[in-house]
N, C-alpha and C positions, 0 to 999 in steps of 0.2 A: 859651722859645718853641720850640714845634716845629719841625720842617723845612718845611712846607707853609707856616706861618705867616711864614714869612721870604719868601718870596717872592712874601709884599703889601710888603715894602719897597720904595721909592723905585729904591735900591741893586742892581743887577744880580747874582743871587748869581754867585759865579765860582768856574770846575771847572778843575781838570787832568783833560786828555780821558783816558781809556781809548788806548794806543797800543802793541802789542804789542814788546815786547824792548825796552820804555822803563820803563814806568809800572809798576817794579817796586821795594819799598820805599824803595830808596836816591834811588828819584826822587821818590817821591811825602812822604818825608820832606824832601828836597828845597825843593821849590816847596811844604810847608806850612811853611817857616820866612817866608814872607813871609805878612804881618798879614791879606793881601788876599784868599785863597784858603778860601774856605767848603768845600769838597768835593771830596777828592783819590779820582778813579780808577784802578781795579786797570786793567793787563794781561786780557784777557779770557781765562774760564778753562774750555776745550774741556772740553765734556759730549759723549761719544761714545757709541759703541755699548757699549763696557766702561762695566761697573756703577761709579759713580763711588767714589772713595777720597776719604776727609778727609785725605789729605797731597796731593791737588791744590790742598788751599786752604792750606798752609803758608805762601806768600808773600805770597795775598792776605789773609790772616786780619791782618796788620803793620797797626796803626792808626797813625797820625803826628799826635804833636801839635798840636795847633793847627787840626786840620782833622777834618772828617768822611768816612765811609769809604763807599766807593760799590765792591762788589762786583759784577765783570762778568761773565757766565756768557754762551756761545754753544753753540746745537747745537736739534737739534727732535725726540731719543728721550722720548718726553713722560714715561715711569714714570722715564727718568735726571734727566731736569732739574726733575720731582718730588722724586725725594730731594737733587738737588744744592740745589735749594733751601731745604727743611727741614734738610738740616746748617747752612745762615747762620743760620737762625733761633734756634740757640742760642750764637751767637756775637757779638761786641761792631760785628754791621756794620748802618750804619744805611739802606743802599739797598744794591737789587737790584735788578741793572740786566740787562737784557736786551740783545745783539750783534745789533740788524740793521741794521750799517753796513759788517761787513769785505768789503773789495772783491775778497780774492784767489781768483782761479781753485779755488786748494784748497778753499777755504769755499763757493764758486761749486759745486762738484762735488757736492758735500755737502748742500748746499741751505739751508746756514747763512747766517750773517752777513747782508749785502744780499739775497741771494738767498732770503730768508724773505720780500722784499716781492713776491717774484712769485706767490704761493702763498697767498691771504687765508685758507683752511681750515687751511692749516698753522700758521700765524700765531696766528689764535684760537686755533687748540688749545694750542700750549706757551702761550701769553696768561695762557688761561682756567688752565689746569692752574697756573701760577704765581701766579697771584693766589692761588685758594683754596688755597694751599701753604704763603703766608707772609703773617704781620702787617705787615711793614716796607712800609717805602715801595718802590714798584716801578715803574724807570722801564725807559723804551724809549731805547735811540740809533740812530738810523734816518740812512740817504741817503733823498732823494728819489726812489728807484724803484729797480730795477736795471736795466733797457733803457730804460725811459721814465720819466718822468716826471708824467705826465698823469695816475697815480691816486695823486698824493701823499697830497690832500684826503682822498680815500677812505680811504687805508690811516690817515692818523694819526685821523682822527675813531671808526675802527674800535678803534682804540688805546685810544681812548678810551672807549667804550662798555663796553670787557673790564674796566676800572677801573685803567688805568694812573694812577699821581700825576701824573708828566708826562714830559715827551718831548725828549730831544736830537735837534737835527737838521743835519745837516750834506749842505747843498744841491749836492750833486753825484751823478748817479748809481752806483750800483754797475760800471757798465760803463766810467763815466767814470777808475776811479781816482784821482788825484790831477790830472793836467791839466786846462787850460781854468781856468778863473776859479768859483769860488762864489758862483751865484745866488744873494742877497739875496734877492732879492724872494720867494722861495721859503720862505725863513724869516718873510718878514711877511706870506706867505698863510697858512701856515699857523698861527699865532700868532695873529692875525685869526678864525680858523676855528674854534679851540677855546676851552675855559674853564678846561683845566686848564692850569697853566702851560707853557711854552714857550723849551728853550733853544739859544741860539745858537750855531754851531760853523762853520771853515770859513775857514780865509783871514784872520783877525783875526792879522794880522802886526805891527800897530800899534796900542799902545793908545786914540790916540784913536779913532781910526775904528773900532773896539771900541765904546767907546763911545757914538758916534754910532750906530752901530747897532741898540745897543739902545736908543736914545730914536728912532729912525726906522720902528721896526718891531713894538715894542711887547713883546719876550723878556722873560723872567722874569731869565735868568741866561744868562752867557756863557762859553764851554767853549775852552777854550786846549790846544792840541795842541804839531805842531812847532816855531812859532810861537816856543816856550820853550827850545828846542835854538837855534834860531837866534839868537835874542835874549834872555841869560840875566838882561838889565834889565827886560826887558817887564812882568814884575809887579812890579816894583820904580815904573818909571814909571805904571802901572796905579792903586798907590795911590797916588802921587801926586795925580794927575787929581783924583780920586775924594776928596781933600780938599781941593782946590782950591789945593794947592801946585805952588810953582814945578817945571816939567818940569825932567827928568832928562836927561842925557846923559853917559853914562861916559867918563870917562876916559881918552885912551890908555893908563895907568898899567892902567888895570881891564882894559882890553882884552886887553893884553899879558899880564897875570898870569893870568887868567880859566882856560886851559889847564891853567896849572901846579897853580890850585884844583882842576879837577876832576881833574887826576892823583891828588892827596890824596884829594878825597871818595873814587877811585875803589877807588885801593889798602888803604884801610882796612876797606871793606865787600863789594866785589865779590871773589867768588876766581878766582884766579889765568886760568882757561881760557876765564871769559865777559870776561877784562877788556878783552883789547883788541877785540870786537865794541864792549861797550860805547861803549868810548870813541870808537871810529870814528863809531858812528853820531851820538853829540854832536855830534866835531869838523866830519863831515862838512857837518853844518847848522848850525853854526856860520860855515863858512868860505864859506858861498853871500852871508854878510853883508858882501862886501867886491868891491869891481868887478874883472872877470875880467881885464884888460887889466894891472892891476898884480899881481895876487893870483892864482896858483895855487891855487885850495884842490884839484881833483883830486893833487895831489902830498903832500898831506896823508893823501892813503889808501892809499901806495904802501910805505910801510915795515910792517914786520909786529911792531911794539914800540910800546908807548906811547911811550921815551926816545926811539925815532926818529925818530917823530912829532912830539915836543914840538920834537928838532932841526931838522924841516924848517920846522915854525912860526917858529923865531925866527932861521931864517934868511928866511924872507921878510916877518918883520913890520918895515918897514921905514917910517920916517914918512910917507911917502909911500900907502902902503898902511894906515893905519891912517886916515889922510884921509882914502879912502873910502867909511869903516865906513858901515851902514845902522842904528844902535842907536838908531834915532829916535823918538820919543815918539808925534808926534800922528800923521805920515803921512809917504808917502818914496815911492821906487820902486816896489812893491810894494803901494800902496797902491788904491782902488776909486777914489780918485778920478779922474775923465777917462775914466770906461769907463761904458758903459750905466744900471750899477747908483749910479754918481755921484748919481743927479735923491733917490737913497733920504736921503743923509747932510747932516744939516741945518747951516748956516754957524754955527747958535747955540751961545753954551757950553753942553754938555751936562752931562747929571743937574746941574741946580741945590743940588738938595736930598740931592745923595747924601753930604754932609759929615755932613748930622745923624744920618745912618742907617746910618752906616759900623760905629759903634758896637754894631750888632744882633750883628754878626762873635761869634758864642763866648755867645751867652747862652742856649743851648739845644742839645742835640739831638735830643730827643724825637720 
């Protein structure tokens, strides 16, 4: 079954988002050992003013078992991301994905990332130029705008017209960065609005409300970012859901060891000089999963060693502090509900029927 044809399933297909200085093999092999994940994203991979090299794709060229490979490319030199393009084309990736989502100033300067939605000629052009570039599937991950908002409509239908497959969207603007909350409803206009498919991204902290989403709004597939740092259950409870078994909740025992796992994953695969960024950035979103009154996790980022780190952890994982964990299934503090976009998420069980069609996972990727 092909890629496009999966996403007439029932079943929400599900991505590990593109996330820079994360979504690099060891993570994206990572999050494909669970059953639940269709489609793991590279790190996006800067197409400059330099004529691009095929050992810019050394990292992202890693396919991971179990899962299909979504290659991200950012930048708007249209003869570069011409050929960055046609080098995937003779490689084992089954999407090409397009960056106009990265919110940072540097990309801002450049008129990448986000900043390609302020510019609709610019847009089409690297668009148009990538489509007729490559056979594969070719999608777009978009914000909502970058200063505004108001031509979301515009920009993604345009997307569509160029011959994108379909669209990530993550309902915040470029200007917004991370704060503030992820309009919803943003995701079900625009979803609503098109015919290619549609996927979700954006604050999905919890799997049900995940869920609920996407039977709320009408997504094809749903796109999981930090989400997965903070809550290294999430997809574990995910599939869950999604077969209609009993929810999950870890362990203290999981809790507590969880660190000491990703010391292992980390030292075996990372070398030595990117190891403790890595690790930081995990721990650090990891440790926002626990109430600040009992739990320091800023003290978690103060030592310059993974060993020392793993010591300040267990010295404050303390039962008392493991009782506030947030590793929650369906919804928790963090969750949409009691906030505006609440009236979106329906009281019903959701995906009835995503048990039968759970099974589509791996019979294809053409």
């Amino acid at each position: 079954m092909s890629i496009l044809e999966r996403f007439k399933s029932d079943r929400p297909m599900i991505f590990s988002a593109p996330m820079e200085g994360v979504s690099d093999p060891v993570f994206r092999d990572w999050v494909s050992r669970f059953d639940v994940v269709d489609i793991a994203c590279t790190e996006f991979v800067r197409i400059s003013k330099a004529k691009p090299n095929p050992k810019l794709f050394r990292e992202a060229l890693h396919k991971s078992k179990g899962s299909l490979l979504s290659v991200q490319v950012m930048g708007i030199h249209l003869e570069h991301m011409q050929e960055a393009t046609r080098m995937l084309e003779d490689h084992d990736v089954d999407i090409v994905d397009i960056n106009m989502g990265c919110p940072t100033p540097r990309a801002a300067r450049h008129g990448v990332g986000a900043a390609m939605l302020k510019d609709v000629e610019v847009m089409s052009r690297v668009v148009s130029t990538m489509r007729e570039s490559t056979s594969k599937i070719l999608s777009v991950k978009m914000r909502a705008g970058f200063d505004e908002s108001d031509w979301v409509l515009e920009r993604a239908r345009r997307l569509e017209e160029l011959g994108v497959d379909f669209i990530a969207i993550h309902p915040r603007r470029g200007c917004d960065h991370y704060r503030g909350v992820a309009d919803w409803r943003i995701i079900e206009a625009v979803a609503s609005a098109l015919t290619i498919p549609v996927i979700g991204n954006g604050d999905l902290w919890y799997a049900g409300d995940a869920l609920k989403l996407a039977q709320a709004s009408g997504v094809k597939g749903l796109m999981f970012g930090r989400p997965l740092l903070r809550n290294p259950w999430l997809l574990t409870q995910l599939h869950a859901l999604l077969l209609g078994s009993e929810d999950f909740t870890p362990t203290h025992d999981n809790i507590r060891g969880f660190p000491e796992q990703l010391r292992t994953i980390l030292l075996a695969r990372v070398r030595e000089k990117a190891r403790i960024g890595r690790y930081k950035e995990w721990i650090r979103w990891f440790g926002k999963a626990f109430a600040t009154d009992v739990f320091d996790a800023r003290a978690l980022m103060r030592p310059g060693t993974v060993d020392g780190i793993l010591e300040v952890w267990h010295a404050q994982c303390t039962k008392q502090a493991l009782e506030t964990h947030d590793f929650l299934s369906n919804s928790g503090p963090r969750s949409l509900a009691g906030s505006p976009l609440s009236e979106m998420l329906p009281s019903a069980d959701v995906m009835p029927s995503a048990k039968q069609s759970l099974a589509i996972k791996g019979s294809g990727s053409a």
